[in-house]
Backbone as a printed PyTorch tensor [residue, N CA C, xyz], in Angstrom:
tensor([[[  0.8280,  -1.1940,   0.0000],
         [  0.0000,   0.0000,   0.0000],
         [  0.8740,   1.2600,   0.0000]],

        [[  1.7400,   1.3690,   0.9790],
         [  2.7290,   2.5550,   0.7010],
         [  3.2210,   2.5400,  -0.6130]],

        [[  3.9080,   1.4370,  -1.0760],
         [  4.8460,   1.3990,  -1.9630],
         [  4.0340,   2.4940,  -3.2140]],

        [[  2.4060,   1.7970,  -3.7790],
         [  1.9200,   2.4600,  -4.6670],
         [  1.5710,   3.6970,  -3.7980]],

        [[  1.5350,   4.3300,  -3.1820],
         [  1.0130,   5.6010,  -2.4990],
         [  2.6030,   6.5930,  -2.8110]],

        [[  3.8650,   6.0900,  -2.7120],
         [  4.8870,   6.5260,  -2.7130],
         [  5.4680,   7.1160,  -4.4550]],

        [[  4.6520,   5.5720,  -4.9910],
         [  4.9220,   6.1230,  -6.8340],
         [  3.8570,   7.1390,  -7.2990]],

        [[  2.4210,   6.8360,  -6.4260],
         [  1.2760,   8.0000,  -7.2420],
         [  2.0930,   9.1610,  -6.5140]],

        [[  2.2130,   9.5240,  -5.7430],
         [  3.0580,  10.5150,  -5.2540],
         [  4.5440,  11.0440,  -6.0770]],

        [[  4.9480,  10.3570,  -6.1720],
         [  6.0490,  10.4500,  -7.3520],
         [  5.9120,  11.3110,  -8.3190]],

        [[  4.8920,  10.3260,  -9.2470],
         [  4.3020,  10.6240, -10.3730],
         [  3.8550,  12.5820, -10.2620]],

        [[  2.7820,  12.5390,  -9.3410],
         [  2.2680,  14.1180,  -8.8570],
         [  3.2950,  14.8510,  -8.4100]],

        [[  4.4980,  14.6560,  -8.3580],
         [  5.7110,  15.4490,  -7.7970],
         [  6.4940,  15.9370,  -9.8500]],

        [[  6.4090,  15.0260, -10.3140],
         [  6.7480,  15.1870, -11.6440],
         [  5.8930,  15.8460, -12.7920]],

        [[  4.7140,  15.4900, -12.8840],
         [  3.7920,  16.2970, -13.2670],
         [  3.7570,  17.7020, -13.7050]],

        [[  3.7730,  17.5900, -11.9360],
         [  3.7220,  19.8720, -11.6770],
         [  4.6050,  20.4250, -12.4760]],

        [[  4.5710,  21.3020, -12.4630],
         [  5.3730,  22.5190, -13.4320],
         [  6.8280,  22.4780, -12.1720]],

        [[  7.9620,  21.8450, -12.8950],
         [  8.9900,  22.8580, -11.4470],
         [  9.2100,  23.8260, -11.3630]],

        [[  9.5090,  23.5250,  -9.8430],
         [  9.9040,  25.4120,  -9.4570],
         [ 11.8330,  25.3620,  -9.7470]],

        [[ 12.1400,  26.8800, -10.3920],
         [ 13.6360,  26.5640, -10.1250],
         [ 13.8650,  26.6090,  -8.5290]],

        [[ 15.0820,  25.3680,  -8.7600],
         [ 15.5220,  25.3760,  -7.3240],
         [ 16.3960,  26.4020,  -6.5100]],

        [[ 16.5170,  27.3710,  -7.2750],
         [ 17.0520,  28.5960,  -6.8550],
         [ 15.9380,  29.5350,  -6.3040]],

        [[ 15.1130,  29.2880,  -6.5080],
         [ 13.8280,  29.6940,  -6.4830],
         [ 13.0350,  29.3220,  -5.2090]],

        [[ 13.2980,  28.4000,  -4.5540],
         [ 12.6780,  27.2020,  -4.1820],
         [ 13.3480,  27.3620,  -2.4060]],

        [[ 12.8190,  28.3420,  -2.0350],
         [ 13.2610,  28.6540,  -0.6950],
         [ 12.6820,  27.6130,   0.4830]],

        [[ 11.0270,  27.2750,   0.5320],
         [ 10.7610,  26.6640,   1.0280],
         [ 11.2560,  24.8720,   1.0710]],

        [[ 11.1120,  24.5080,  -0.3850],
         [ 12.1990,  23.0040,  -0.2410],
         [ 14.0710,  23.5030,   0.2990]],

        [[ 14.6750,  24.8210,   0.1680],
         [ 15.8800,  24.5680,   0.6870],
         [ 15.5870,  24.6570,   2.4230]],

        [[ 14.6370,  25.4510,   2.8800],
         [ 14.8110,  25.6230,   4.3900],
         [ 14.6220,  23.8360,   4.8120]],

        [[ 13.2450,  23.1850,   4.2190],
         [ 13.0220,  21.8040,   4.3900],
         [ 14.1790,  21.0820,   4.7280]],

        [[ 15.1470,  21.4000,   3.3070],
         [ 16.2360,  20.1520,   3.3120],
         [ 17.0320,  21.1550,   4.4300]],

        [[ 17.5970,  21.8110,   4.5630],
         [ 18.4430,  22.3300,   5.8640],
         [ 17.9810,  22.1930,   7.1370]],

        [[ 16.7480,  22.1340,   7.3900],
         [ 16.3700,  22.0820,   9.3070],
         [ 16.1300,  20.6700,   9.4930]],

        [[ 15.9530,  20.0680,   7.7590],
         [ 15.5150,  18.1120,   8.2780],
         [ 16.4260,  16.9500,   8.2130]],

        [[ 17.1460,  17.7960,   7.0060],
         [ 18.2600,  16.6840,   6.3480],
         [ 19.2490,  17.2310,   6.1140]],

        [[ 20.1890,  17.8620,   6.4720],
         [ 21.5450,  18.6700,   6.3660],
         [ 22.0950,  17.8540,   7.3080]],

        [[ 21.5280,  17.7860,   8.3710],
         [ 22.2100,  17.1470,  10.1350],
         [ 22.8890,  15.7760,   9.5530]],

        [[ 22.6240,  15.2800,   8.5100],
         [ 22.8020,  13.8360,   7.8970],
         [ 23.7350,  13.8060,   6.5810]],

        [[ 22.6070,  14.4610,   5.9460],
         [ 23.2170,  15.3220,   4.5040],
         [ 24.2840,  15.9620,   3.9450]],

        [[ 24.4440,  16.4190,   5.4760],
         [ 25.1740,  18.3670,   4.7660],
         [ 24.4930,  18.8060,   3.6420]],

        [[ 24.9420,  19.9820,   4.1150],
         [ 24.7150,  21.1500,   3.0930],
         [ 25.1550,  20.8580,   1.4090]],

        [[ 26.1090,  19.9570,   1.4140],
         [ 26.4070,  19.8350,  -0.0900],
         [ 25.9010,  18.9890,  -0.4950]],

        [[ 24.6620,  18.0160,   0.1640],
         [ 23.9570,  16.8460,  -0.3360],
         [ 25.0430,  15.7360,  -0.3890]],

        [[ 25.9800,  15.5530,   0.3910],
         [ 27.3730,  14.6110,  -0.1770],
         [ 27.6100,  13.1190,   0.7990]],

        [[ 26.5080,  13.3700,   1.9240],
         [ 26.8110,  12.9190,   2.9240],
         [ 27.6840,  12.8380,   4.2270]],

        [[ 27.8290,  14.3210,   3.8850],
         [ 28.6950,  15.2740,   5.1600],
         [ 28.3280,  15.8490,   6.3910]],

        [[ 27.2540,  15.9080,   6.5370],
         [ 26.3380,  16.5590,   7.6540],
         [ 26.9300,  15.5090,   9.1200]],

        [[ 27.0770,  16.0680,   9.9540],
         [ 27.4160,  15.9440,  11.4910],
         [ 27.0940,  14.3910,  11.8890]],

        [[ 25.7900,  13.5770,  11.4330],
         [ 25.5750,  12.5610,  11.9190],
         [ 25.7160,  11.5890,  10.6360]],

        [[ 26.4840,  11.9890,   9.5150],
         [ 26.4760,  11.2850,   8.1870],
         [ 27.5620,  10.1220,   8.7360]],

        [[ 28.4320,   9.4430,   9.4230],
         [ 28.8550,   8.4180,   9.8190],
         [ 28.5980,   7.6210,  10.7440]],

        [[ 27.4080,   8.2960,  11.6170],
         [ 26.9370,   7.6800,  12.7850],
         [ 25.5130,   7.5430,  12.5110]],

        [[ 25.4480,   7.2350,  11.4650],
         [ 24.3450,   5.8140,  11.1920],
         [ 24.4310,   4.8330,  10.6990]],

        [[ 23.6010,   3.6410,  10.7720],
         [ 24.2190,   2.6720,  10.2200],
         [ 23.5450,   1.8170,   9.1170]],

        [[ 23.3070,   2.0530,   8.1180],
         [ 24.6590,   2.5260,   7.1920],
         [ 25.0290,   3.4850,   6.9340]],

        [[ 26.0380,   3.7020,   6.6350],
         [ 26.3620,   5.6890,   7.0220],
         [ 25.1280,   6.5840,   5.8460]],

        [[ 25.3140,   7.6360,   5.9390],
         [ 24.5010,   8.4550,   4.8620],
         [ 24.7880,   8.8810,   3.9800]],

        [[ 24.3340,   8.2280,   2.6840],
         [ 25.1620,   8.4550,   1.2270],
         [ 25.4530,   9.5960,   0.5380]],

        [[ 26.3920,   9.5670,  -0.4180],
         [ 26.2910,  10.7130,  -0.9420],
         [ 25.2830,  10.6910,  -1.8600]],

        [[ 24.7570,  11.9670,  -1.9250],
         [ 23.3960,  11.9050,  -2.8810],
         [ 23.8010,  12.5920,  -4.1580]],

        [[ 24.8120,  12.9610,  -4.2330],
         [ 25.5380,  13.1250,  -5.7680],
         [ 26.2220,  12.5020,  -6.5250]],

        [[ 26.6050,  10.9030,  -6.1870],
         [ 27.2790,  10.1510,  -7.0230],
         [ 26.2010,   9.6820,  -8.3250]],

        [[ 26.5500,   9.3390,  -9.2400],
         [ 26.2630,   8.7170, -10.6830],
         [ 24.8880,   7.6970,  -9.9650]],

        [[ 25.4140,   7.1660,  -9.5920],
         [ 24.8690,   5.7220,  -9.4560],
         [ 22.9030,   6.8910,  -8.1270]],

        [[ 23.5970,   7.6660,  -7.7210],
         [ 22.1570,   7.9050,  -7.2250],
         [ 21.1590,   8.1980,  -7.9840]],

        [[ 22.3270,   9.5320,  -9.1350],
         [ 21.5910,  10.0660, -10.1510],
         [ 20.9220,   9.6450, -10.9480]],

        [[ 21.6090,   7.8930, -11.4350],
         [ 20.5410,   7.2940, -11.8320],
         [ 19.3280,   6.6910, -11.4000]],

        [[ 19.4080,   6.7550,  -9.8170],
         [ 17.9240,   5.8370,  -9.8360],
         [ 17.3640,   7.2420,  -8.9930]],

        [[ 17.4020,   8.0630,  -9.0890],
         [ 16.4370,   9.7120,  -8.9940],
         [ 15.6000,   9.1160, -10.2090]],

        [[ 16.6310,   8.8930, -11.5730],
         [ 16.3370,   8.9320, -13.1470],
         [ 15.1910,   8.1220, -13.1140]],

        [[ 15.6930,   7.1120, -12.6950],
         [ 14.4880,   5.9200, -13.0030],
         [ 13.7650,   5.6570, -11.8980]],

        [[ 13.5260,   6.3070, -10.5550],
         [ 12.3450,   6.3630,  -9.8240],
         [ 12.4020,   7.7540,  -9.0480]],

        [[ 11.6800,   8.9630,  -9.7780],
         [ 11.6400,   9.9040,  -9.0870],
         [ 10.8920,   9.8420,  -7.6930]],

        [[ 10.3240,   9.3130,  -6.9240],
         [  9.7070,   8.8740,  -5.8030],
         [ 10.8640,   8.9990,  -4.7990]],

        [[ 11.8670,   8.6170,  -5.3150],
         [ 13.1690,   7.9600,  -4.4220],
         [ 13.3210,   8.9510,  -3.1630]],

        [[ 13.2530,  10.2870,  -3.4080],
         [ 13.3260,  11.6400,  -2.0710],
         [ 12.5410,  11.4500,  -1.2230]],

        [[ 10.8330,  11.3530,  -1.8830],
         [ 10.0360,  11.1480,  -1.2100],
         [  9.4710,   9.9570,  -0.6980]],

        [[ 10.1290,   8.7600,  -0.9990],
         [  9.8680,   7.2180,  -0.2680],
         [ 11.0150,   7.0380,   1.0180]],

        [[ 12.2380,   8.0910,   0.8340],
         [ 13.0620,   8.6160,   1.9540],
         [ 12.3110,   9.0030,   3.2700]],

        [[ 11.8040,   9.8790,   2.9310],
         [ 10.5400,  10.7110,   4.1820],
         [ 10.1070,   9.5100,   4.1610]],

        [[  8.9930,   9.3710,   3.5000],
         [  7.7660,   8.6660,   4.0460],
         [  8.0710,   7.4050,   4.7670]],

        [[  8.9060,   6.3870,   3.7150],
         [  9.1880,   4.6870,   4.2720],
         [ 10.0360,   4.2740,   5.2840]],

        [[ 11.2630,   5.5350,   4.6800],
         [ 12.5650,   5.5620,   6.1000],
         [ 12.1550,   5.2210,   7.5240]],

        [[ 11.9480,   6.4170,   7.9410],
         [ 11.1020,   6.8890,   9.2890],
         [ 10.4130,   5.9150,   9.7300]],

        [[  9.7530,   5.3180,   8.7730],
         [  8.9220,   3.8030,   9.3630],
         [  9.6110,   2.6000,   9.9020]],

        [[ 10.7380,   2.8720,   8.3970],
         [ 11.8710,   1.3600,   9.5330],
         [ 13.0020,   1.8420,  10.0330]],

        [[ 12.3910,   2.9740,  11.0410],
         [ 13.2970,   3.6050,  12.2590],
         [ 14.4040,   3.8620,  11.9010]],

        [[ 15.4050,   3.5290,  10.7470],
         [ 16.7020,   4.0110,  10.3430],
         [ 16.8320,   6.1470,  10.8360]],

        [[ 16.2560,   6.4270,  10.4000],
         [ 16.3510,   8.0570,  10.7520],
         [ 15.9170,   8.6700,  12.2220]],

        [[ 15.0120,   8.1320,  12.8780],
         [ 14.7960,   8.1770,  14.2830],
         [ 15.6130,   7.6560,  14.7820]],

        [[ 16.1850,   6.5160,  14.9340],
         [ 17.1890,   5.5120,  15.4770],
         [ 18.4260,   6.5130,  15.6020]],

        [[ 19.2320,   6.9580,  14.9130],
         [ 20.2720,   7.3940,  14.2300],
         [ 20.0860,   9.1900,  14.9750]],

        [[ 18.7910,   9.6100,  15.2150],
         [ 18.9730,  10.8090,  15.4430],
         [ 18.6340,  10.6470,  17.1110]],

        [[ 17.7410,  10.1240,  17.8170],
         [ 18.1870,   9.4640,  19.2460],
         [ 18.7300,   9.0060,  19.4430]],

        [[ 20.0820,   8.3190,  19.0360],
         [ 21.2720,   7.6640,  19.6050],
         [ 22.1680,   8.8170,  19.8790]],

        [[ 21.7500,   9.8010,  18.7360],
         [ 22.8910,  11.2190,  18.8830],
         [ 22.8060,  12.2050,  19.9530]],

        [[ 21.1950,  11.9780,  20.6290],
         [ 20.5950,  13.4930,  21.4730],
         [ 20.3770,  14.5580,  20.4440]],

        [[ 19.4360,  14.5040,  18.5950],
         [ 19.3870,  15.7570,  18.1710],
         [ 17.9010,  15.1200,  18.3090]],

        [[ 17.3740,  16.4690,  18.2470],
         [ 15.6740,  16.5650,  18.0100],
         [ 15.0190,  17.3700,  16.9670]],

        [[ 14.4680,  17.2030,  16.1090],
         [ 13.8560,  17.6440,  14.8710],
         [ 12.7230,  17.4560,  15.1080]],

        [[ 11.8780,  18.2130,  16.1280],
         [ 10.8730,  18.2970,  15.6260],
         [  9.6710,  17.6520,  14.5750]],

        [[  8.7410,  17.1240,  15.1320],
         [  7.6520,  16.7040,  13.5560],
         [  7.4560,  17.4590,  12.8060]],

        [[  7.0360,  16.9880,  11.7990],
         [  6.5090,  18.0800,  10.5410],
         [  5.2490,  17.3950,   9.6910]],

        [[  4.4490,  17.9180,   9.9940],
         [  3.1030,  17.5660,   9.2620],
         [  3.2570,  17.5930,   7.5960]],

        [[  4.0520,  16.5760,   7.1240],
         [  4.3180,  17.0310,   5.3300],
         [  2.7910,  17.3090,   4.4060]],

        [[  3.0480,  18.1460,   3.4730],
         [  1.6740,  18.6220,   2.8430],
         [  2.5220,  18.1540,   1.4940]],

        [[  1.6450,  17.5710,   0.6920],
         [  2.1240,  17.6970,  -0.7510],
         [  2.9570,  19.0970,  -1.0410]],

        [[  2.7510,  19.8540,  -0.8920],
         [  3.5670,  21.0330,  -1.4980],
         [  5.0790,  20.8130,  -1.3180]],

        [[  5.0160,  20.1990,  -0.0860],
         [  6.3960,  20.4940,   1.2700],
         [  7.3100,  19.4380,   0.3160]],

        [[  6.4900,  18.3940,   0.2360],
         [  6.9950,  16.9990,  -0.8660],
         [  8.0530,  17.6210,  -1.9260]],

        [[  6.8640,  18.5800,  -2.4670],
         [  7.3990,  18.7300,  -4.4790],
         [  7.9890,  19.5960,  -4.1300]],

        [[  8.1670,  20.6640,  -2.8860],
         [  8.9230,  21.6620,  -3.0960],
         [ 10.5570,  21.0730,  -2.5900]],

        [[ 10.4390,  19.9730,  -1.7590],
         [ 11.8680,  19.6460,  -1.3840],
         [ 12.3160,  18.7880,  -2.5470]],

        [[ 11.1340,  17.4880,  -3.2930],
         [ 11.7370,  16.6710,  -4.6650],
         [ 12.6440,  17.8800,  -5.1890]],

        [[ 11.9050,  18.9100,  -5.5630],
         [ 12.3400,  19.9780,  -6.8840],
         [ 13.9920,  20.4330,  -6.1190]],

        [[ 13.9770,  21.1950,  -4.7920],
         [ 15.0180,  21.6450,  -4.5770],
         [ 16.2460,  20.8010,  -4.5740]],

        [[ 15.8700,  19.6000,  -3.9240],
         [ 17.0210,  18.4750,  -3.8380],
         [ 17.3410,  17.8150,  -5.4550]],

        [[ 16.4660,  17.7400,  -6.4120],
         [ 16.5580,  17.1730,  -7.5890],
         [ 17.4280,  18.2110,  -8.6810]],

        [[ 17.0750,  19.2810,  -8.5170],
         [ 18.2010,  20.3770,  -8.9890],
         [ 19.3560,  20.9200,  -8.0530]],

        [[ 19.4910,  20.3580,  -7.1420],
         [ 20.9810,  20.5290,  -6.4430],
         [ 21.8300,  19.5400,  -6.8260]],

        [[ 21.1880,  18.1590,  -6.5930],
         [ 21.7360,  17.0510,  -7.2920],
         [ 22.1190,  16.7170,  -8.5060]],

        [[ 21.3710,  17.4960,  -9.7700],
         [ 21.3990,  17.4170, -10.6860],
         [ 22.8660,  18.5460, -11.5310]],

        [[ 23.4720,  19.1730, -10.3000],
         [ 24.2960,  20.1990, -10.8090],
         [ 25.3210,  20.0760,  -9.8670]],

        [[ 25.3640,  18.7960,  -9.4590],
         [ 26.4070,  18.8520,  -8.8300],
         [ 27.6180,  18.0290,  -8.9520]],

        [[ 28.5390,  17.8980,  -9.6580],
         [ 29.4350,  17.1100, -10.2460],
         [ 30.5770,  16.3190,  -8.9170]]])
């Protein structure tokens, strides 16, 4: 049931018209207050707790990600949604003592972080 809830979601993330990601203030604050701590800032898997999970936290700019962004745009947003479920990202952020806050995701919050993270990634060599 997720799985297809994660691709119709997908799909409606691709659809929309994008926003440039320069543009796209609300998906960069998203990815900085939710996923930087993991992430970093350069999407590389540099962020503060990017080795102290297990498995560490990838870089999201190598080839090999870029391709399966390519061939399942869902992939950002089955992150949020499925992650969190099999505790990998809770786990990893209570073992550390950080707290992030919930966030009630709205479709918008979705396509506006797909779009920002999909054109950071996409320009980043």
């Amino acid at each position: 049931m997720k799985t297809a809830f994660v691709a119709v979601l997908g799909a409606l993330l691709i659809a929309q018209p994008s926003v440039s990601f320069a543009d796209n203030s609300n998906g960069k604050n998203l990815y900085s207050q939710r996923c930087a701590v993991c992430h970093g800032a350069d999407i590389k898997g540099s962020g503060p707790l990017a080795r102290k999970s297990n498995p560490p936290t990838p870089d999201l700019t190598t080839s090999a990600f870029k391709k399966r962004l390519s061939e399942y745009p869902g992939v950002i947003v089955s992150s949020i949604i499925l992650r969190p479920n099999g505790n990998l990202i809770p786990k990893t952020l209570q073992e550390n003592g950080v707290k992030i806050p919930p966030h009630a995701w709205s479709v918008k919050d979705l396509r506006d972080l797909h779009d920002y993270m999909s054109g950071v990634i996409s320009i980043k060599r």
